[in-house]
C-alpha positions as CSV (number, residue, x, y, z in Angstrom):
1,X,-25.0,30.1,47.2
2,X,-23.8,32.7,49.6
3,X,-20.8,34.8,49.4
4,X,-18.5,35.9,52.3
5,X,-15.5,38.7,51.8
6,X,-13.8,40.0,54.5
7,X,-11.5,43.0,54.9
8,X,-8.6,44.1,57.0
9,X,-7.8,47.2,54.7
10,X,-5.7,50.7,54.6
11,X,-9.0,52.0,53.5
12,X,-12.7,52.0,54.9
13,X,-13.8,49.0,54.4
14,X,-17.8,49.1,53.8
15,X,-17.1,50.5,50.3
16,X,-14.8,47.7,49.2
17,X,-17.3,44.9,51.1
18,X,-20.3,46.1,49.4
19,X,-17.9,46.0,45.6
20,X,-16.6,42.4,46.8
21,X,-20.0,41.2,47.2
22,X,-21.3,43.2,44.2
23,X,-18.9,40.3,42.0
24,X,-20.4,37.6,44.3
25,X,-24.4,37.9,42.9
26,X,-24.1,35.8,40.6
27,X,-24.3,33.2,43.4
28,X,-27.4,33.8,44.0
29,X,-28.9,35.8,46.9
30,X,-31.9,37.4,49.3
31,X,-30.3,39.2,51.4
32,X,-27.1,41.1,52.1
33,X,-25.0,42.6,55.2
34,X,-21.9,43.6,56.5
35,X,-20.6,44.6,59.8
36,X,-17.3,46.5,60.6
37,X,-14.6,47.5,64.1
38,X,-14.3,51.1,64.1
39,X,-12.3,52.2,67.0
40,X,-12.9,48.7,68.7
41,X,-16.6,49.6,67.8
42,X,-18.3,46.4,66.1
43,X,-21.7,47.7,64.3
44,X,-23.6,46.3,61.2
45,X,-25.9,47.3,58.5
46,X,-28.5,44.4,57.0
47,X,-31.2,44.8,54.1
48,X,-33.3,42.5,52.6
49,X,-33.5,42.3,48.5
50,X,-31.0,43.3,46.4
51,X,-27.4,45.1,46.9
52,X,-29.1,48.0,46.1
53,X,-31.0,48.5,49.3
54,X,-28.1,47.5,51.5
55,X,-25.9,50.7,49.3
56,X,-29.1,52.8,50.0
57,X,-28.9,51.9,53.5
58,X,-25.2,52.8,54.2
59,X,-25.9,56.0,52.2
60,X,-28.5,57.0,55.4
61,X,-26.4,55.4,57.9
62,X,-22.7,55.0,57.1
63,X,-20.9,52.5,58.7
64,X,-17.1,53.5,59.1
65,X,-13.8,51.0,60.2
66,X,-11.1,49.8,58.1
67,X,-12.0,46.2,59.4
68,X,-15.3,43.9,58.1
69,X,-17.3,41.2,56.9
70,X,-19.6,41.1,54.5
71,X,-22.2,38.4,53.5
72,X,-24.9,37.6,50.5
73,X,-27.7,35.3,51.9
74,X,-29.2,32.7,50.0
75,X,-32.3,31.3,52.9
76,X,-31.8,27.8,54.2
77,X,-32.9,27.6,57.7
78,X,-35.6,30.9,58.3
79,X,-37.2,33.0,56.2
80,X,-35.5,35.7,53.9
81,X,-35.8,38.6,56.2
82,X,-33.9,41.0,58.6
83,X,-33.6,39.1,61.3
84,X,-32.2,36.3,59.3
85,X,-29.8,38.4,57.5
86,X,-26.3,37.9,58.2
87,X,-24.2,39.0,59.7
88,X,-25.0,37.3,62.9
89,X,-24.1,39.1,65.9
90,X,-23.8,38.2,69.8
91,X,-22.1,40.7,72.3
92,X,-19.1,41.5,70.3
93,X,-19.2,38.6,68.1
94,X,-20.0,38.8,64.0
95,X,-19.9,35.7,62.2
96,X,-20.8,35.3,58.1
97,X,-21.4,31.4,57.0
98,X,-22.3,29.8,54.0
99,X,-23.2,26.4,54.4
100,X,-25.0,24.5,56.8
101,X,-24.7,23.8,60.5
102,X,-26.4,20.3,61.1
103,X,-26.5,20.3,65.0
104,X,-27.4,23.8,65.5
105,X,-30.5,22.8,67.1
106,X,-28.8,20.3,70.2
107,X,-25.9,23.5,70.3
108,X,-29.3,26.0,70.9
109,X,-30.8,23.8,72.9
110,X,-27.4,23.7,75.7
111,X,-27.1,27.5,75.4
112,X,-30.5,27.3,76.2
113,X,-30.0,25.7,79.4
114,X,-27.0,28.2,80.3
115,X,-29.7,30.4,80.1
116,X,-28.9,31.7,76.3
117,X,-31.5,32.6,74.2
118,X,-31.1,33.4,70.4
119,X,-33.5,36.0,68.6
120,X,-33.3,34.3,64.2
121,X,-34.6,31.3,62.7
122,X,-30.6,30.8,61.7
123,X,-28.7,28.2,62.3
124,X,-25.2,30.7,61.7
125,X,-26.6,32.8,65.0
126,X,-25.8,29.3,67.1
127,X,-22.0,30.1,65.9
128,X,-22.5,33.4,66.9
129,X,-23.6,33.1,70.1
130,X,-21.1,30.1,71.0
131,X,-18.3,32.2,70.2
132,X,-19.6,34.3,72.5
133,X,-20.1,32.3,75.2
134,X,-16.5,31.2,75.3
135,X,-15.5,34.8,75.1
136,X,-17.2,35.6,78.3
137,X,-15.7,32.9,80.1
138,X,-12.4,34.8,79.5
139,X,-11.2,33.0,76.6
140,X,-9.6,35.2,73.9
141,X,-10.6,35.6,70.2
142,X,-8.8,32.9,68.3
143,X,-9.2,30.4,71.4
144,X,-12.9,30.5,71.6
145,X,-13.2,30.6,67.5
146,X,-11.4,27.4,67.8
147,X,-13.6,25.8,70.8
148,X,-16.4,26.7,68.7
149,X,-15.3,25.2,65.4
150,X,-14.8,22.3,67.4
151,X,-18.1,22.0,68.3
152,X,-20.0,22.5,65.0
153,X,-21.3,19.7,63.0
154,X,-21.9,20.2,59.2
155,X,-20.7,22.6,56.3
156,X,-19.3,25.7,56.2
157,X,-17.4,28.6,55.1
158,X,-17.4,31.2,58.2
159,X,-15.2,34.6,59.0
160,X,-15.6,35.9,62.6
161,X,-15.4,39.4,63.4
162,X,-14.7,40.6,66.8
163,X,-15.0,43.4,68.7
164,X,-12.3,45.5,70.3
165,X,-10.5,43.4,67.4
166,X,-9.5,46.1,64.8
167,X,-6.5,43.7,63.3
168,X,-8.4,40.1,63.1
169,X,-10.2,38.1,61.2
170,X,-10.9,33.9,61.7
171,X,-11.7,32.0,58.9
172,X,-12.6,28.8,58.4
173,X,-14.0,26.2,55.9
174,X,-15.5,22.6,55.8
175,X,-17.5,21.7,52.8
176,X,-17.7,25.2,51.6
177,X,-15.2,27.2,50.0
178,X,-13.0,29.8,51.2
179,X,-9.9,31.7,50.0
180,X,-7.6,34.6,51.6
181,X,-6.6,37.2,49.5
182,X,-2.9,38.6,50.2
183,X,-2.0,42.7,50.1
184,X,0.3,45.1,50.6
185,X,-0.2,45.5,54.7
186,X,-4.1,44.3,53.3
187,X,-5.5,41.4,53.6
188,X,-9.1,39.8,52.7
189,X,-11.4,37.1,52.4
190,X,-14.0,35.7,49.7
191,X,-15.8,32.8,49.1
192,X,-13.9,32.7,45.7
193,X,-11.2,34.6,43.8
194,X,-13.6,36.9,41.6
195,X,-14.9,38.7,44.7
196,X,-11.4,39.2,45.8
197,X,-9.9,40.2,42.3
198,X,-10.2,44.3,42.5
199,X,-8.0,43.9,45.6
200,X,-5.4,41.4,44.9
201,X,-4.5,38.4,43.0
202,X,-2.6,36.4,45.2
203,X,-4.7,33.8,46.7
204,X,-4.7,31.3,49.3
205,X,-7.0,28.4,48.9
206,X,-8.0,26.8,52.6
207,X,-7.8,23.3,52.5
208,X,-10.7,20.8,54.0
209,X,-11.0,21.4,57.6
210,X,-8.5,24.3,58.0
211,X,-8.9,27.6,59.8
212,X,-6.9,30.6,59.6
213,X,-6.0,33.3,61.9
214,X,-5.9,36.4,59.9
215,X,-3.7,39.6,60.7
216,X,-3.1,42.7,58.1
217,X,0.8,41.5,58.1
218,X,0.2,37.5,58.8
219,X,-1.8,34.5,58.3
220,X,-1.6,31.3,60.5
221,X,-3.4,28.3,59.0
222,X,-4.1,25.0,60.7
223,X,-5.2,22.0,59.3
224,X,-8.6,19.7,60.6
225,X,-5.6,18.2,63.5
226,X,-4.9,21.7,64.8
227,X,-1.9,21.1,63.4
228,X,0.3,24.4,61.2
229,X,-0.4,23.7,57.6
230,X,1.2,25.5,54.7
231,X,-0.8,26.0,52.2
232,X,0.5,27.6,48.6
233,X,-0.3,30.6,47.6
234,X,-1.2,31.2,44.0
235,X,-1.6,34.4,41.4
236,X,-4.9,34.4,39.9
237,X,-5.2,35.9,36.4
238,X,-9.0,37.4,36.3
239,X,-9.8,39.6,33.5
240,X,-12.0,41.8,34.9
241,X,-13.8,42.1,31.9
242,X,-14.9,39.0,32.6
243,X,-16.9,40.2,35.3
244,X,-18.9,43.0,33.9
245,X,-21.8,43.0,30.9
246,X,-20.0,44.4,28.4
247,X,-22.5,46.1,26.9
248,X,-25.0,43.4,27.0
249,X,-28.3,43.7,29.0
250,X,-27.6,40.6,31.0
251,X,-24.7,38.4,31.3
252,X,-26.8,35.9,30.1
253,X,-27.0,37.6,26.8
254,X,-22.7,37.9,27.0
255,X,-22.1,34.8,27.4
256,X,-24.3,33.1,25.1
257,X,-22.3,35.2,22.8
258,X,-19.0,34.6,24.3
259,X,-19.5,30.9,23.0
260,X,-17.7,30.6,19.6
261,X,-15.1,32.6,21.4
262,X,-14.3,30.5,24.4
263,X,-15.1,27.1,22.9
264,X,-12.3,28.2,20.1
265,X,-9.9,29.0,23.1
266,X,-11.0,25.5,25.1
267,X,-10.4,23.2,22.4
268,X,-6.7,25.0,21.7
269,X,-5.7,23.6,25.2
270,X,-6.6,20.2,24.5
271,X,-5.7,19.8,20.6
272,X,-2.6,19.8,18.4
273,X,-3.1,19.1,14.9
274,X,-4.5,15.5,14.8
275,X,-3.8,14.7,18.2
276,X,-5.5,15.5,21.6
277,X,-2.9,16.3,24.7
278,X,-4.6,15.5,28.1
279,X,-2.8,16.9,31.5
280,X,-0.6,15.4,33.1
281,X,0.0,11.7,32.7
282,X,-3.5,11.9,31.1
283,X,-5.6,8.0,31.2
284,X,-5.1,5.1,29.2
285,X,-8.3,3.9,29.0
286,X,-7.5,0.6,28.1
287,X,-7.7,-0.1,31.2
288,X,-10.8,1.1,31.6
289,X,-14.2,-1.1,31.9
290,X,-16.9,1.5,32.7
291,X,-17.2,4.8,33.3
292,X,-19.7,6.2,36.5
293,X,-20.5,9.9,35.5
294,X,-22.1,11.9,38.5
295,X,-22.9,15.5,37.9
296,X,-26.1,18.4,39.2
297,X,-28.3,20.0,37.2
298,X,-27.0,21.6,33.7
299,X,-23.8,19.6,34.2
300,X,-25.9,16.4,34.7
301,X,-27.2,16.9,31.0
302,X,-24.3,17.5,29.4
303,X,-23.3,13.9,31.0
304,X,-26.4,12.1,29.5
305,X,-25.2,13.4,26.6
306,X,-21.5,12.3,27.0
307,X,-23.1,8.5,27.9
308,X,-24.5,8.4,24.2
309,X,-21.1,9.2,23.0
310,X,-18.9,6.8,25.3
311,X,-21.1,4.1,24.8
312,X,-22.0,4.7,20.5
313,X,-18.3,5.9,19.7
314,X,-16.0,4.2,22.6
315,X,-17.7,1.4,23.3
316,X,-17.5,2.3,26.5
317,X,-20.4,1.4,28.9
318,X,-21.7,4.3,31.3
319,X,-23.8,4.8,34.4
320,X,-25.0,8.3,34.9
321,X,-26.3,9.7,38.4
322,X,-27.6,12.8,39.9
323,X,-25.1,13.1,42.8
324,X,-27.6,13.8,45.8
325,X,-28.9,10.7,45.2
326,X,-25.8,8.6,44.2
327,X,-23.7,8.3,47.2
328,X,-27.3,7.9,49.5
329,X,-27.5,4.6,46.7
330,X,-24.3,3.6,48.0
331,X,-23.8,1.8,44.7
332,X,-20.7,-0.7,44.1
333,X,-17.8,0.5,42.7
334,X,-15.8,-1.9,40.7
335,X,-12.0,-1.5,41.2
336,X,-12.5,-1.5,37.0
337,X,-14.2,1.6,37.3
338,X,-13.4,5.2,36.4
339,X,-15.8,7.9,37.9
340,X,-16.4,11.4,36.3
341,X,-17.4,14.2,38.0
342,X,-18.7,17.5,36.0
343,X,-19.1,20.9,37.9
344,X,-19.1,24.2,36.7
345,X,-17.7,25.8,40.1
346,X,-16.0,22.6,41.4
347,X,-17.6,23.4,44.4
348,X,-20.8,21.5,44.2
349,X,-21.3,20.1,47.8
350,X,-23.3,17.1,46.5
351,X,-20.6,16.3,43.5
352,X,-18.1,16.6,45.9
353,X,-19.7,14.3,48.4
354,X,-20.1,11.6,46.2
355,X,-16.6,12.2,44.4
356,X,-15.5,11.8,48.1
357,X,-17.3,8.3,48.1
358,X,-16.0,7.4,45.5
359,X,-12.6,7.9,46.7
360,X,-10.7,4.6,47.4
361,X,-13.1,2.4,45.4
362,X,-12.8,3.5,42.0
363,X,-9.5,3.2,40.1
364,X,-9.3,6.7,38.9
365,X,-10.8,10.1,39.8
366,X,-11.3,12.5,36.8
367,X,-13.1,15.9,36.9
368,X,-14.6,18.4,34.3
369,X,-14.4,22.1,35.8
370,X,-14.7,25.1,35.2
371,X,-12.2,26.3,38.3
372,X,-9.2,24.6,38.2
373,X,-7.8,25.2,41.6
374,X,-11.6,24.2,43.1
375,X,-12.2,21.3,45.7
376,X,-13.4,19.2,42.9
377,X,-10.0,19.7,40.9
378,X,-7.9,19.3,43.2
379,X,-9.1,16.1,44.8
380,X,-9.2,14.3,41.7
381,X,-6.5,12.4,40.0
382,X,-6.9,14.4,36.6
383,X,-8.6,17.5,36.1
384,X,-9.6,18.5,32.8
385,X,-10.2,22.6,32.7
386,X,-13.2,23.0,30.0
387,X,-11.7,26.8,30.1
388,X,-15.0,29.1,29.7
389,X,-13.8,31.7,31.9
390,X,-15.8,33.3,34.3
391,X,-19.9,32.3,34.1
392,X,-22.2,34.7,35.8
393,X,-25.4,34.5,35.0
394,X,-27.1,31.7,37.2
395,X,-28.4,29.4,34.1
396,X,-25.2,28.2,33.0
397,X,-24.6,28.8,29.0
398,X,-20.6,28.8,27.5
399,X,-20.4,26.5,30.5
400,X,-22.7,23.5,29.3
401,X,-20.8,24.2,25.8
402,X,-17.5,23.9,26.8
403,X,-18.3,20.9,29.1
404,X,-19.9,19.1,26.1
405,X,-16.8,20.2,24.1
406,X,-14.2,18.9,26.6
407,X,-16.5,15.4,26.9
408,X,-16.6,15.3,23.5
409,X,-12.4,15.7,23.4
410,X,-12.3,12.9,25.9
411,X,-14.8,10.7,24.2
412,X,-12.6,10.8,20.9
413,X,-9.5,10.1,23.2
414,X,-10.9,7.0,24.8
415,X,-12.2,5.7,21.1
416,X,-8.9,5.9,19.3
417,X,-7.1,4.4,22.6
418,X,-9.5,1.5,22.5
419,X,-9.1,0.8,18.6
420,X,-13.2,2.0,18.0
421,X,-11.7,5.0,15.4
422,X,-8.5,5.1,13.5
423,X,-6.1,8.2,13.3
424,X,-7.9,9.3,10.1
425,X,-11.7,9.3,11.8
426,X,-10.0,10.8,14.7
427,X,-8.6,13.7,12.4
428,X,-11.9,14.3,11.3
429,X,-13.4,14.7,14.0
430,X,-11.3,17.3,15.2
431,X,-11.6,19.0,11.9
432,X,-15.1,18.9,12.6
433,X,-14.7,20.0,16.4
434,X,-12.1,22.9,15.0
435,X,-15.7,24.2,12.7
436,X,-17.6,24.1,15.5
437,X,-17.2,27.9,16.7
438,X,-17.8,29.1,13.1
439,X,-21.3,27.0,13.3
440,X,-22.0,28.4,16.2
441,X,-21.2,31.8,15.1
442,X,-23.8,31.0,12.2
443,X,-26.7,29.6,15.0
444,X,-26.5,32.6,16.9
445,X,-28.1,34.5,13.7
446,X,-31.4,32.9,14.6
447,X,-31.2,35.7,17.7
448,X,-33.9,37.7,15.6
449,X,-36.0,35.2,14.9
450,X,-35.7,33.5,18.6
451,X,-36.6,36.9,20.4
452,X,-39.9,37.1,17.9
453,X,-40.8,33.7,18.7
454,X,-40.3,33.8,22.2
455,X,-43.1,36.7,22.9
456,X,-45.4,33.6,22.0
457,X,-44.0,31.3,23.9
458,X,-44.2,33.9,26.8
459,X,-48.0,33.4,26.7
460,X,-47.7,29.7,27.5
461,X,-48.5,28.6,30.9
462,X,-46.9,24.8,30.0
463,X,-44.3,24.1,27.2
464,X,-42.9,20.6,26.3
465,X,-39.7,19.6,24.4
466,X,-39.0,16.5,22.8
467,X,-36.1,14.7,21.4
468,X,-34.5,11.8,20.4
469,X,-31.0,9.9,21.6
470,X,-28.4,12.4,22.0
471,X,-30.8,15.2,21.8
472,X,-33.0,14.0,24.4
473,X,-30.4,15.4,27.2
474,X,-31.0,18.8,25.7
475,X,-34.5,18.5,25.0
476,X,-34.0,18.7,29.2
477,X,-31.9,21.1,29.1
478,X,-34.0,23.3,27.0
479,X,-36.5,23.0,29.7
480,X,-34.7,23.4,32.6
481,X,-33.1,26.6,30.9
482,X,-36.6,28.1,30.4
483,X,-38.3,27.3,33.4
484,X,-34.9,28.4,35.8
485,X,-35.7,32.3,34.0
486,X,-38.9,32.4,32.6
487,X,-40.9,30.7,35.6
488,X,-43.0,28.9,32.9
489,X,-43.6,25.2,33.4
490,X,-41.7,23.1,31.4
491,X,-41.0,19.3,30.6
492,X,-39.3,17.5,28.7
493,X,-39.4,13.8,27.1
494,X,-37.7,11.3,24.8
495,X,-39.8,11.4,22.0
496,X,-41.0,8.0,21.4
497,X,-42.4,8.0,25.5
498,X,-44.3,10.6,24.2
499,X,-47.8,8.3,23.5
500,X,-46.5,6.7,26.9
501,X,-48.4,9.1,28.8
502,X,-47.2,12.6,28.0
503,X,-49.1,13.0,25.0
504,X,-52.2,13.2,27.3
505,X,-50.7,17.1,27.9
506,X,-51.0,17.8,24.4
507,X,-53.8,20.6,23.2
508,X,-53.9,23.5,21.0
509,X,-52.3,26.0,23.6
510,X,-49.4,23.9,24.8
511,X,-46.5,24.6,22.5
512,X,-44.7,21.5,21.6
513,X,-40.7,22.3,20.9
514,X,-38.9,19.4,18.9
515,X,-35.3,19.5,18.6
516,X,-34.4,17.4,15.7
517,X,-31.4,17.7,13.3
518,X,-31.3,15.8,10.4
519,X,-29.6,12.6,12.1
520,X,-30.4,8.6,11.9
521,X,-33.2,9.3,14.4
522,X,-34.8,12.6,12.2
523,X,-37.2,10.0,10.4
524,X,-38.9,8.4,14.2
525,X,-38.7,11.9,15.6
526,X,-40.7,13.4,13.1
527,X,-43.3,10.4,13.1
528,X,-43.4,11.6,17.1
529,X,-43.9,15.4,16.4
530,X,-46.8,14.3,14.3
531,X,-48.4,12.7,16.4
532,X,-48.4,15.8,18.4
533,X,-50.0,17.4,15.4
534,X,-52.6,15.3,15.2
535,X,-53.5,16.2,18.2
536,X,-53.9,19.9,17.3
537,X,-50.7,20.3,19.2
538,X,-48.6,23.3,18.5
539,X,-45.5,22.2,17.0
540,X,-42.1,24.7,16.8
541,X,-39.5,22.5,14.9
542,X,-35.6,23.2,15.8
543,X,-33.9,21.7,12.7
544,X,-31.2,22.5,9.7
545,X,-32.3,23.3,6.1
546,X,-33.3,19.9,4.9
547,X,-35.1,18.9,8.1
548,X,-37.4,21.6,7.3
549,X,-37.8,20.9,3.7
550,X,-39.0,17.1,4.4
551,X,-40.9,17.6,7.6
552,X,-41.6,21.4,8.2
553,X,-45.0,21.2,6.3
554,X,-48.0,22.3,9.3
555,X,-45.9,23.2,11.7
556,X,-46.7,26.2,13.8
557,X,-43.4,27.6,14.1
558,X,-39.2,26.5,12.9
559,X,-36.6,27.7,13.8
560,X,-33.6,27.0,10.8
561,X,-30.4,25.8,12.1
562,X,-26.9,25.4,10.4
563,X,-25.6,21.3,9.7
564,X,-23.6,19.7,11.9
565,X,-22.2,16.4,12.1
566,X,-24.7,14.7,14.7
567,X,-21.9,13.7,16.9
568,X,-21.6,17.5,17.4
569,X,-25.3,18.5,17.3
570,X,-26.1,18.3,21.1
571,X,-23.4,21.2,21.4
572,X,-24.8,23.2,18.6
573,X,-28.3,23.0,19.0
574,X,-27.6,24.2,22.7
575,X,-28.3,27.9,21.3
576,X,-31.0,28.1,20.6
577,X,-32.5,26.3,23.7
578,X,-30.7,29.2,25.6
579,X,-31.9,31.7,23.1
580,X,-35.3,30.6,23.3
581,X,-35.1,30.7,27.5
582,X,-33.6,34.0,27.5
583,X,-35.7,36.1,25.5
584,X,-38.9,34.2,26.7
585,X,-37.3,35.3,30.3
586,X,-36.9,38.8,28.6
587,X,-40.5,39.3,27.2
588,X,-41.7,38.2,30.9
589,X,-39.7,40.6,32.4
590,X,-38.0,38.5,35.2
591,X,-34.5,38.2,36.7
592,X,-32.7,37.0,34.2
593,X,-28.7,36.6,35.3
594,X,-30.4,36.4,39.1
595,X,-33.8,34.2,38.9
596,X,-36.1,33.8,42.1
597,X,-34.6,30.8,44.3
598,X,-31.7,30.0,42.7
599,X,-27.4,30.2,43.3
600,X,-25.6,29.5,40.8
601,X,-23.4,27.5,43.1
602,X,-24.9,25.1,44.9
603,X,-22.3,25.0,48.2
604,X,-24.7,23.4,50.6
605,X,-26.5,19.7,50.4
């Protein structure tokens, strides 16, 4: 959700900004910008739509200087247009923010009176124009970037520019993330470490509340107080073939591959023969009474799933919340308590909010990530990489996987602490988590047959998914996966709600997907999925071998999958939900690694 790089280079600088924010798309964006000093000359170029028309743009008008910023907008306060596109500029002031600024209205509304007007529906221009307003009351750059900061109310990542300023930049972050990139006499800014990677790979993560002053040969950073702060700096290892398609049409299409790959890789960190190694001092959770899991989206599924687990295999009970609603709950949290937080970025404002909440009352902090040195990780008490690499496409894929994979590590973990399995059920169920790449290797040859059925279910206008325990989470998931890319309407239930109400939706057009291996449940979910049919209601059973030999008889459409334990299924029978979204998304023709609306992370509440 917006990306920010900055650049005080050897080298023209517009070139390098448009790259840096080339790796930051993935985020998700409408607009893009950047602005540069050339000979103490601050100018900017703005397009709306993609990258593409801001490259076209500096083809027609070049925009020279060795200094800049450079910004990807994802619309929160105005409409997706010029105007609104950053960078934000006032006199000789350019600011780029991510985030939010929650009193921009009562800051407009006193420039207003000093007879300052503003000309964008932004709340970033407010910064803008502040800035300025302290510069022309004679106050120098880094002095009237820090009067401002002290002003603003909110989230946000932001990097001033400043004319006259050819050896500059001020950064700062509260809520949002921001890193600075270290050179040789070079020295940059990005909202993460991929943008950054083609130009260094030592990084320096700010902390909450700092703000740097930036110079080609020096950084100053001071904490929330004011006060110095010495932050570590860190080398980044970022294949950058991570970051390209790879001969895939989308990265969506990579890195559903990529899954037997990286989940082989993921469950090396964690296992060693028969036993699982945690990090650090790991968690005894003996001494654990119940687990609060809080997670967004994709990450909130693979939860749901992780509460059937905890609770059927550890004996474990488990709350699970949406975290823009949990903290606003302001539910008790017993000192007995361990909370869980999942996020693919670790930057997941609302996640982090309530993981902040959280903090203090709960007796221990754990968090699932995908970015080990995010704001999520690093403010927990154990962070548990889930080791994907690198997810670019928007609907998240290898990342759900490997999150399910690491839950399902920690779930096995917490049962043979607390005496539910012994060290032989343990064994095998690593044996079984160890063939759970090759499965999936064996799933993704439904590819074929998903891509055929998929032009049908492109004709749909409403699709439903059903499933039972485990597999309800990803009867969601499946939905939410294929209305994120498709833009078709999707839902999904539990199937025995179904004659609860939902079952109302069913008629002859609406295909009905079931996702049921052959499991304890198989029996009541197929007694669901025909009631469906006797409805007339288009049926496309998601099943293994002898699923469809006892219940595939009238169905519209199957789709044969390989058997898995059920403890493992909800991982396995992930593919071809994503399969199913992507080439539905495909035959539609829409955005597939960049859908209409969407970041893929979600830095703002």
């Amino acid at each position: 959700m917006c990306g920010i790089v900055g650049v005080l280079g050897a080298h023209e600088a517009a070139p390098l900004l448009v790259e840096a924010l080339k790796r930051l798309e993935y985020r998700g964006y409408d607009s893009a910008g950047i602005a540069t000093v050339n000979d103490g000359v601050l100018d900017r170029r703005r397009a709306v739509g993609k990258l593409v028309n801001l490259s076209d743009l500096l083809v027609h008008a070049p925009l020279a200087g060795k200094s800049g910023i450079g910004h990807t907008r994802w619309a929160t306060h105005g409409a997706a247009s010029l105007r609104n596109a950053h960078p934000h500029r006032a006199g000789g002031v350019a600011v780029v923010h991510n985030g939010i600024i929650e009193n921009f209205r009562e800051l407009r509304a006193d420039l207003a009176a000093k007879g300052i007007g503003y000309e964008t529906d932004t709340d970033t221009e407010t910064v803008a124009l502040l800035a300025q307003h302290y510069r022309d009351q004679g106050l120098a750059p880094r002095d009237a970037a820090e009067q401002t900061l002290a002003r603003l109310t909110g989230a946000y990542a932001l990097c001033f520019l400043f004319e006259g300023e050819q050896d500059l930049l001020i950064a700062a972050r509260r809520g949002s993330p921001l890193a600075i990139g270290h050179g040789d006499g070079e020295m940059f800014v990005g909202s993460d470490a991929i943008a950054l990677a083609p130009m260094t790979d030592r990084i320096t993560y700010l902390d909450e509340g700092d703000w740097a002053v930036i110079t080609r040969t020096s950084v100053e950073i001071r904490d929330a107080q004011g006060r110095l702060a010495n932050r570590p700096l860190r080398v980044i290892q970022i294949d950058a073939a991570q970051v390209d398609k790879g001969g895939y049409k989308h990265f969506m299409a990579k890195e559903i591959a990529q899954q037997p790959t990286v989940l082989t890789e993921a469950l090396g960190h964690y296992l060693t023969g028969d036993t699982i190694t945690l990090p650090g001092e790991g968690i005894d959770f003996t001494q654990v009474e119940r687990l609060t899991m809080v997670a967004c989206g994709t990450a909130f599924y693979a939860c749901m799933v992780a509460k059937y687990w905890f609770e059927q295999v550890a004996g474990l009970p488990v709350e699970v919340d949406v975290a823009s609603e949990f903290r606003y709950r302001e539910p008790p949290v017993t000192p007995g308590t361990t909370a869980v937080f999942v996020s693919q970025s670790g930057e997941t404002a609302d996640t982090l909010a309530a993981l902040r909440y959280c903090k203090g009352k709960a007796a221990r902090i754990l968090a699932v990530v995908n970015v080990p040195e995010s704001s999520i990780a690093r403010e927990s008490d154990l962070a548990l990489p889930i080791h994907a690499g690198a997810e670019i496409g928007v609907a998240s894929t290898k990342a759900f996987t490997c999150q399910l994979a690491t839950l399902a590590i920690l779930v096995l973990h917490a049962a043979h602490q607390r005496g539910r399995i012994d060290d032989a059920a343990r064994a095998a169920h690593l044996d079984a988590l160890r063939a759970l790449p090759g499965l999936m290797n064996a799933a993704l040859a439904i590819e074929t047959r998903s891509s055929a059925l998929a032009r049908k279910l492109a004709e749909a206008r409403d699709i439903l998914f059903l499933g039972r325990g485990a597999m309800y989470p990803l009867a969601l998931e499946g939905a939410l996966k294929l209305k994120e890319i498709s833009y078709i309407h999707a839902e999904a239930y539990a199937s025995g709600e179904l004659k609860h109400g939902p079952i109302a939706l069913v008629d002859k057009v609406v295909p009905v997907i079931v996702m049921a291996p052959r499991d304890a449940l198989f029996d009541k979910t197929v007694s669901n999925m025909q009631e469906v049919m006797a409805r007339g209601g288009k049926v496309l059973l998601i099943t293994d071998a002898q699923g469809v030999s006892e219940a595939g008889e009238g169905v519209w459409e199957t789709l044969v999958m390989p058997s898995v334990s059920p403890f493992l299924a909800p991982i396995l029978y992930a593919i071809p939900a994503q399969l199913l979204a992507y080439h539905t998304a495909v035959a539609k023709g829409t955005d597939v690694d960049q859908p209409r609306n969407l970041a893929k992370s979600v830095t703002v509440e």
